[in-house]
C-alpha atoms as one frame of an Amber mdcrd trajectory, in Angstrom:
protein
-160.335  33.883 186.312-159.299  33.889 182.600-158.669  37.470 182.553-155.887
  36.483 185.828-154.297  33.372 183.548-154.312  35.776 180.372-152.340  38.770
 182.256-149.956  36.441 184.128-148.910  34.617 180.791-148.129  38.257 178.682
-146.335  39.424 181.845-144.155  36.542 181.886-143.339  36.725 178.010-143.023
  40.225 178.348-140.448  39.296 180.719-138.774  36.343 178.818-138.733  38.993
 175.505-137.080  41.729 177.834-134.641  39.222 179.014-133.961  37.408 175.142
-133.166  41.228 174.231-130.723  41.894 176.843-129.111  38.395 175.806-129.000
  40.117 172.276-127.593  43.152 173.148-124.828  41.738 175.062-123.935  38.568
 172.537-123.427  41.950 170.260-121.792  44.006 172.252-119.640  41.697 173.219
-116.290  41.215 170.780-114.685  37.954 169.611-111.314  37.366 170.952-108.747
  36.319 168.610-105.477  34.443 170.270-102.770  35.377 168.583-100.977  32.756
 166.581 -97.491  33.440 167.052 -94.947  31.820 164.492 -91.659  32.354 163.220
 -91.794  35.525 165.465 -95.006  36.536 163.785 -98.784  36.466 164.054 -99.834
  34.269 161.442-103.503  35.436 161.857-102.341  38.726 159.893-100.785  37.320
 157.230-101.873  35.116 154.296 -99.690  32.066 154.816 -98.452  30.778 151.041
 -97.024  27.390 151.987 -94.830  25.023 149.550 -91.790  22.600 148.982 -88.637
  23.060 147.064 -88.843  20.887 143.847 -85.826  19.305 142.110 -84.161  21.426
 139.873 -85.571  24.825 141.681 -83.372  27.889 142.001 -83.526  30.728 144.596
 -84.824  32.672 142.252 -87.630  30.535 140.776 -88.946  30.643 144.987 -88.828
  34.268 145.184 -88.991  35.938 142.151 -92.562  36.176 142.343 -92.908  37.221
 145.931 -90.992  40.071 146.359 -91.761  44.077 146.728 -91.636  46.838 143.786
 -88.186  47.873 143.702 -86.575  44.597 144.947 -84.526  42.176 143.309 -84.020
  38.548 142.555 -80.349  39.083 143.034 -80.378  41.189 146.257 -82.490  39.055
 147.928 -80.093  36.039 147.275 -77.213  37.651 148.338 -78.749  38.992 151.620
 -80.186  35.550 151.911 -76.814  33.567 151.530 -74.821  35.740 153.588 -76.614
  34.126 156.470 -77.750  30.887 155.228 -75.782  29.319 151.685 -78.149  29.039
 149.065 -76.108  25.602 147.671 -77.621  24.059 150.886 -81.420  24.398 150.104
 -82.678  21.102 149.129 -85.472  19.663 147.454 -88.143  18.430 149.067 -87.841
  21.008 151.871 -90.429  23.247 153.150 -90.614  27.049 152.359 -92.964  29.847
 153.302 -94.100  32.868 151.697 -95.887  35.425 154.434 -97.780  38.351 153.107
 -99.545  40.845 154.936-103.591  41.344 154.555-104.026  44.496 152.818-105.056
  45.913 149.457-101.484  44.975 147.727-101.167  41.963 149.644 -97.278  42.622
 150.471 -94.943  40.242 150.771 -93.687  40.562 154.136 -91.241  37.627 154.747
 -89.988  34.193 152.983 -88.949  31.273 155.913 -86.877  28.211 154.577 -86.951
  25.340 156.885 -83.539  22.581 157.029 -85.020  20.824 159.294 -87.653  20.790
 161.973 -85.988  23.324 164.401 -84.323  25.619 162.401 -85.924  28.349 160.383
 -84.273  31.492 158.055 -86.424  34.363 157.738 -85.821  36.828 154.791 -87.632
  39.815 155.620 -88.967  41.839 152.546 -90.430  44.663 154.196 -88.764  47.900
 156.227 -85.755  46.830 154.197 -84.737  43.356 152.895 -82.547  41.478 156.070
 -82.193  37.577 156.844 -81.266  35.962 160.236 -81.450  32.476 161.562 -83.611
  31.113 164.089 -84.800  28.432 165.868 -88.240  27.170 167.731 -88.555  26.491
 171.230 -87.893  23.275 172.201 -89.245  21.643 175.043 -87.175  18.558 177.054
 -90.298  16.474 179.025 -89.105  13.692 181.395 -90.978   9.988 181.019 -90.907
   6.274 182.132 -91.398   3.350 179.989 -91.154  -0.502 180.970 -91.959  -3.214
 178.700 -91.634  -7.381 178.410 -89.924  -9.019 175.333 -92.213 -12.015 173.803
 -90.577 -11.868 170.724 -88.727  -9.250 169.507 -86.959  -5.859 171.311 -88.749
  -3.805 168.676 -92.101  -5.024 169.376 -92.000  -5.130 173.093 -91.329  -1.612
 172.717 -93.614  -0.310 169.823 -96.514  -2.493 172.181 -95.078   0.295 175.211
 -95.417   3.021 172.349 -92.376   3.721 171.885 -91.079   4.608 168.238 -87.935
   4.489 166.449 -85.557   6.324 167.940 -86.275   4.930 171.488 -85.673   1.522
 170.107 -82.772   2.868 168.266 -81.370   4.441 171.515 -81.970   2.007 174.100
 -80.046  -0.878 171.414 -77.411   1.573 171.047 -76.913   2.024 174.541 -76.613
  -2.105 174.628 -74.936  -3.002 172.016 -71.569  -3.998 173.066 -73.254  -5.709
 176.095 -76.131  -7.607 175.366 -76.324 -10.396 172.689 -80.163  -8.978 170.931
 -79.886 -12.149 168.681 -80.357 -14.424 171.974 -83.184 -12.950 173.410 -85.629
 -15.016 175.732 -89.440 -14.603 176.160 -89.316 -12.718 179.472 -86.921 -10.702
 179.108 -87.586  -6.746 180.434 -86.381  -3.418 180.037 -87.065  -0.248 182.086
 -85.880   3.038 181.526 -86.244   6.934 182.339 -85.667   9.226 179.159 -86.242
  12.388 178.034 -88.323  13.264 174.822 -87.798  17.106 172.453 -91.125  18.397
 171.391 -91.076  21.569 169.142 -93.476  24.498 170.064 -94.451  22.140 172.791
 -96.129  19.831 170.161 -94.105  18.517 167.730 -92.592  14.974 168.944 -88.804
  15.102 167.681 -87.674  12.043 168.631 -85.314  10.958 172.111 -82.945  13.536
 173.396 -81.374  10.767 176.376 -82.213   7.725 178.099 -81.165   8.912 181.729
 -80.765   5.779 183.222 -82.392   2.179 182.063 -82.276  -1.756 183.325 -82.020
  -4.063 180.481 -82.773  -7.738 182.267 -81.953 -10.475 180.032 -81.142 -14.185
 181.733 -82.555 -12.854 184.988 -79.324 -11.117 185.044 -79.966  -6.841 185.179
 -77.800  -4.451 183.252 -78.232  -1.196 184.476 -76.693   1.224 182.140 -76.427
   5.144 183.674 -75.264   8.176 181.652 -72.698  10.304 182.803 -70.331  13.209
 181.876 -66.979  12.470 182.028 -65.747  16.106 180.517 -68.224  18.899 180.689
 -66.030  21.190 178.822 -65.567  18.954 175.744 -69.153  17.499 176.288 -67.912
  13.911 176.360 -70.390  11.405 178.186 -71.079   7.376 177.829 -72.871   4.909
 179.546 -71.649   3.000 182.564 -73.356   0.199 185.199 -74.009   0.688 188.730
 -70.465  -0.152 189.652 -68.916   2.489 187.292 -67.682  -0.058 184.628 -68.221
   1.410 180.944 -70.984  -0.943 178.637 -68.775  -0.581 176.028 -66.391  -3.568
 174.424 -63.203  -3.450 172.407 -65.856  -5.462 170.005 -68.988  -4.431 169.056
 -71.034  -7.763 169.327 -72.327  -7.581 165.761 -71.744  -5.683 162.478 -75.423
  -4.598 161.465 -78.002  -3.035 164.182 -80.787  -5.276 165.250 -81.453  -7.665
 162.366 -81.293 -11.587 163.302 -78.852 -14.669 163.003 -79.656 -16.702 159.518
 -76.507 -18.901 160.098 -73.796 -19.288 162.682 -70.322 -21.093 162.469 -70.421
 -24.357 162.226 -67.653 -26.879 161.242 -70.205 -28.808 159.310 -73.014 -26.886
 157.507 -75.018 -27.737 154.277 -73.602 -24.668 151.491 -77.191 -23.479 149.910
 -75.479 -22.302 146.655 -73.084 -25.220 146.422 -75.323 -27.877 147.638 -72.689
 -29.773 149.882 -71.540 -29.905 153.675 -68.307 -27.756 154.444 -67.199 -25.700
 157.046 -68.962 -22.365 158.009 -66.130 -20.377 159.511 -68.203 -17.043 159.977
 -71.977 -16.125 161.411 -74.375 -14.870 158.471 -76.843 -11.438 159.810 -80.228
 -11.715 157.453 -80.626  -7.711 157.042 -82.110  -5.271 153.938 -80.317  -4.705
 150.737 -78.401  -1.499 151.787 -78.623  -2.072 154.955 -75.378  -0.358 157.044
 -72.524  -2.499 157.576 -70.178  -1.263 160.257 -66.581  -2.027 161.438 -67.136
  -3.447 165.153 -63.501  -2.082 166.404 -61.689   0.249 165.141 -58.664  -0.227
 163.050 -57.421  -0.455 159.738 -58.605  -1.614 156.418 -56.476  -4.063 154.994
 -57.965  -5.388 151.464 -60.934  -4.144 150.069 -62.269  -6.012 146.722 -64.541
  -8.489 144.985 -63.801 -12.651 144.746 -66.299 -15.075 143.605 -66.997 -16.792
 147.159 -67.274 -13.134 149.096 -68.477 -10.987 146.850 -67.956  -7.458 147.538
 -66.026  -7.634 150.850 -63.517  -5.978 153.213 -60.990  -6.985 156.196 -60.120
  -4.737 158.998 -56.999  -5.078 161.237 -57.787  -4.573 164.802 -54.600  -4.826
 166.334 -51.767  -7.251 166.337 -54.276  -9.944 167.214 -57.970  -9.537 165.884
 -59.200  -8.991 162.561 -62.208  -9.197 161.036 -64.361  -9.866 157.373 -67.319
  -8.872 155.938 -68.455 -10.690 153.043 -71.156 -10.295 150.095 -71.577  -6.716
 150.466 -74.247  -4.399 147.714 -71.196  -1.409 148.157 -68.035  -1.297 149.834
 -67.449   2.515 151.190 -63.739   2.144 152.500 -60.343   1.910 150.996 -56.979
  -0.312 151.386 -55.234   1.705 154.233 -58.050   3.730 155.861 -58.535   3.665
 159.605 -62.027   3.175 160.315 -63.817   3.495 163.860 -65.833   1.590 165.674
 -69.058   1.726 164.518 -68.195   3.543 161.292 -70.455   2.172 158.454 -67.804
   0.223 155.998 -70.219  -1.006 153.084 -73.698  -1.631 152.794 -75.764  -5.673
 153.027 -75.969  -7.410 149.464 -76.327 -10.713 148.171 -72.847 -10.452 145.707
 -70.669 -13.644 145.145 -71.872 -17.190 146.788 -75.344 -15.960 148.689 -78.644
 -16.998 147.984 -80.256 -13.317 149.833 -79.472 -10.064 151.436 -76.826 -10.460
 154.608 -73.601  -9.882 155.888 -71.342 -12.979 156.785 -68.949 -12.070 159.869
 -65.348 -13.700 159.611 -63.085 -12.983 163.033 -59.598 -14.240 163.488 -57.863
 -14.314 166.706 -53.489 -14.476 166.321 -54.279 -15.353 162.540 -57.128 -18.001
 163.149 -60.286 -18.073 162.727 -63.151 -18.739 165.425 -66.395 -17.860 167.046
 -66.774 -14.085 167.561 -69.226 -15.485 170.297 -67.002 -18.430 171.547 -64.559
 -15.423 172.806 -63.820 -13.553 175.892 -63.085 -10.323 174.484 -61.630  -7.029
 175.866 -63.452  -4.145 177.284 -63.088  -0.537 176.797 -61.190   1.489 179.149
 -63.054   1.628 182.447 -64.336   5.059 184.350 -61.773   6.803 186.138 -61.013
   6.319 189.369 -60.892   9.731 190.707 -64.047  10.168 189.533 -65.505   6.671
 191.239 -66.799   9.402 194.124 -68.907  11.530 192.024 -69.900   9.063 189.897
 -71.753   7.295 192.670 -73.247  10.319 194.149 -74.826  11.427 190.843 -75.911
   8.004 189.998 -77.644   7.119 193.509 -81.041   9.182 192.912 -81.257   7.479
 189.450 -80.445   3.605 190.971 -83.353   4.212 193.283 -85.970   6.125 191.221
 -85.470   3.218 188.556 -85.217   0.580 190.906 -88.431   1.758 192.499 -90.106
   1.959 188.962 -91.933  -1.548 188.543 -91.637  -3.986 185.558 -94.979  -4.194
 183.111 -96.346  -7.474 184.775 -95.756  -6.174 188.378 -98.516  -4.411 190.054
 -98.068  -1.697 192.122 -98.876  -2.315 196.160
């Protein structure tokens, strides 16, 4: 009987030892695939990748000097390099890449300068020096995102996860419409956008909010965007009845700060420590923060007093103007037209302030009053040839957004 146990057990590790060899002999035999790592137009995996930023002061030649083939030069790589990309424009701080190949000499085989994210210029050092310009794919990927204001705009969204440049985007899109310094709790947004990722990856920020519903009052604001001129590429935002969001007025000069003071006829003066008049609405913003003209029009003084500070007045038209006072810089001249929107000097504390903001002075036929206690004009309106179309292409949008639901409502 212990013979029987004793040949049973070496059969079966003869069989497990057979079987571990086979294991063996196919774990070596078979290779290890390497996935190609495709860059730049190249496969990184073959190359030793020399990565590095452009410090102040650096020339073209202190980047390449060093990386280039027997027989090359400094100077002919610059000028084959500028005649596709100007060498004045490389700037510190951006990115550069030195690719060299993995052999014995370890040969420089390209040098990639990158402006910006997307674009890339390639210098090719072997099979004859040559540059060209080039870009990486970008991909356009189509999302939803609804959120509930409890305090701020900015913070309903970041909760959502939405960065920056939606929030940037979706007040932009607003601006001329809704008031952001009068707010509720309960307030809601909705909105379909589209997002650019580089190499599929890379989050670069909002390419378009589609369509979006900014309720504020109980009131909705849809806003949809449209092409008015495909040729020259011209597009803005309009509501579900085709009139444009856009005002002859923007409703305030500085993007998305808050209210410190509005105009009062009686208001205690914080520097001069008495009640007077407050004939203009005070933004709290950032030293240097972007002060822009909120019509167009023309700049009519441009200078430094005591009270204001560092200021400038714009001429709308024969009836509006406007003021902005105790600005860090002023950027515009006596006489220059400015646009809407255009930044005209930049949020100090200069003359009679106690902190960083922009007071807001608007006159009406030489008066002045409220920016907010006025009915003011609108832009010009959509077309009406163009009514048709427009609410054709918008009807797909009105019902995929209308069908989206708000955060706090629950799906059925």
């Amino acid at each position: 009987m212990n013979k029987l146990i004793a040949l049973v057990t070496a059969c079966i590790c003869l069989l497990s030892c057979t079987q571990d060899n086979q294991n063996v002999e196919l774990a070596i035999a078979t290779p290890i695939k390497i996935v190609p790592k495709i860059l730049y137009g190249y496969d990184l995996n073959n190359y030793t990748v020399i990565e590095d930023t452009v410090q102040s002061g650096d020339t073209f030649n202190d980047l390449i000097a060093s990386h280039l083939v027997q027989g090359q030069s400094a100077y002919e790589a610059a000028m084959t390099m500028d005649s596709i990309y100007e060498l004045r424009k490389i700037q510190a701080g951006k990115p550069f890449k030195i690719l060299k190949r993995k052999d014995v000499a370890n040969t420089p085989a390209a040098f990639i300068y990158e402006p910006n994210r997307e674009d890339f210029i390639i210098l090719k050092l072997t099979d004859g020096m040559s540059a060209f310009k080039d870009a990486h794919p970008v991909t356009i990927k189509r999302k939803t995102a609804t959120g509930v204001v409890n305090s701020t705009l900015s913070e309903a969204m970041e909760e959502e996860g939405l960065g920056m440049s939606a929030i940037w985007e979706l007040s932009d899109i607003y601006k001329w419409t809704i008031d952001f310094f009068k707010l509720q709790q309960g307030d809601r947004f909705k909105m379909i956008y589209q997002e650019r990722f580089i190499n599929d990856t890379i989050y670069d920020g909002i390419e378009k909010i589609d369509v979006a519903i900014f309720e504020t009052r109980g009131k909705p604001y849809y806003a949809f965007d449209y092409v008015t001129d495909s040729i020259k590429g011209v597009h803005d935002y309009y509501d579900d009845e085709g009139k444009t969001l856009r005002n002859f007025f923007l409703k305030a000069p500085v993007n998305y700060t808050r209210i410190s003071s509005r105009y009062s006829g009686n208001r205690f003066h914080p520097v001069q420590k008495r009640w007077k008049a407050h004939l203009g609405t005070d933004y709290a913003a950032g030293y240097g923060t972007p002060i822009v003209s909120t019509a167009n029009g023309v700049v009519t003084k441009s200078g430094y007093t005591r009270g204001n500070g560092n200021y400038v007045k714009v001429r709308h038209n024969a009836t509006y103007e406007t003021q902005y006072l105790h600005m860090t810089k002023r950027l515009v001249k006596v006489g220059q037209r400015v646009d809407q929107g255009q930044t005209i000097g930049t949020v100090g504390s200069t003359g009679l302030a106690t902190g960083p903001h922009v007071c807001y002075r608007f006159w009406v036929n030489g008066k002045q009053v409220d920016p907010y206690g006025q009915k003011l004009p609108s832009a010009d309106p959509l077309p009406k040839d163009q009514m048709g179309m427009y609410q054709d292409y918008i009807a797909p949008l009105k019902t995929e957004i209308d069908n989206l639901p708000y955060k706090e409502e629950s799906v059925l």
